[in-house]
N, C-alpha and C positions, 0 to 999 in steps of 0.2 A: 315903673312896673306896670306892667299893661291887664287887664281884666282877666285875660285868659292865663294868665300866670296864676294872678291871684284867688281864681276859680279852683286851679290844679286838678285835684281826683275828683271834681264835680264833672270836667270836661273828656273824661276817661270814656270808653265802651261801656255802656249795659249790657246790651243786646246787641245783633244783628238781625236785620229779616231781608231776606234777597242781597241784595246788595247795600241795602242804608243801614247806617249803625246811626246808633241812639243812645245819648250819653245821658251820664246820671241825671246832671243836670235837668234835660230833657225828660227823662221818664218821670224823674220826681212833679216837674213843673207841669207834666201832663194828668198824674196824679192827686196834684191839690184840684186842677180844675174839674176832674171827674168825683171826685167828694165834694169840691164844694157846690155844684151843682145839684148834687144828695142830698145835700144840708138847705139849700133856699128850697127844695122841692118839700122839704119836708117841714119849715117856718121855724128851723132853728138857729137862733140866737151865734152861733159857731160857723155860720158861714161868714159873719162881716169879717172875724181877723181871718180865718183860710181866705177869704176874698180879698185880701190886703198881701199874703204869702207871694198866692200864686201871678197877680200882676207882677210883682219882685222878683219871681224867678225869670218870667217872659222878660223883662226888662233886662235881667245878664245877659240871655239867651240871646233877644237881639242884640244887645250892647256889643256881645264877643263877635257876634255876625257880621256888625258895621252897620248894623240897619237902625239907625241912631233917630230918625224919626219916631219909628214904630216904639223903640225904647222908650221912646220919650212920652208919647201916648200911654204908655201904661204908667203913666205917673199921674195921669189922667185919671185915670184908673183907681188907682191905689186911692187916691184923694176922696173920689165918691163914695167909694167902701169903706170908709172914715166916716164920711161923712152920714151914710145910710145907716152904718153900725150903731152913731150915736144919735141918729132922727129916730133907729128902732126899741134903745133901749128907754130913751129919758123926752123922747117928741112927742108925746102921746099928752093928752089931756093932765094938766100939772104936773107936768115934766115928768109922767108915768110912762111904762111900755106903750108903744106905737101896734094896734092891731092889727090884722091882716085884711082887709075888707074890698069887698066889689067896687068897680068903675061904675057908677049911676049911669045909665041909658044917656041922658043930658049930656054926659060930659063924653060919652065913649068916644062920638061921632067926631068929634072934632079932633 
């Protein structure tokens, strides 16, 4: 059974605009990126798992497309936003919250 089977009404129409249509799929996974962009803009705690969704949907995305590469890059992806999610909650000074703080002049440059 191949991914775009198993997608089914994700891989359906949303929209049209001109000539391109844009499937659920698509709209949803363009959607987590534009909240979760929201959310790190904002220093909340709820963009690392939306940061972990929306690599997963780009990953069917390419996956169904054949671009198996790029798919595979956001696994890359996914990993770091794991990995940031729990540097931010428990990496902090006695495995407290991680703060949000300035680059030191020292260190920018390089």
């Amino acid at each position: 059974m191949s991914l775009a089977m198993l997608l089914g009404p994700l891989n359906t129409t949303a929209f049209t605009v001109g000539h391109t249509t844009f499937s659920w799929l698509q709209t949803i996974g363009f959607a987590t990126g534009v909240l979760n962009v929201w959310l790190v803009a904002r220093q909340n705690l709820w963009n690392w798992p939306l940061g972990i969704v929306h690599p997963f949907l780009q990953m069917l995305i390419y996956g169904t497309a054949g671009l198996f590469a790029d798919s595979g890059l956001q696994a890359i992806y996914i990993l770091m936003n794991a990995y940031g999610w729990w540097a931010w909650a428990f990496g902090g000074k006695a495995h407290g919250a991680l703060g949000v703080s300035r680059t030191p002049k020292r260190t920018a440059w390089m």
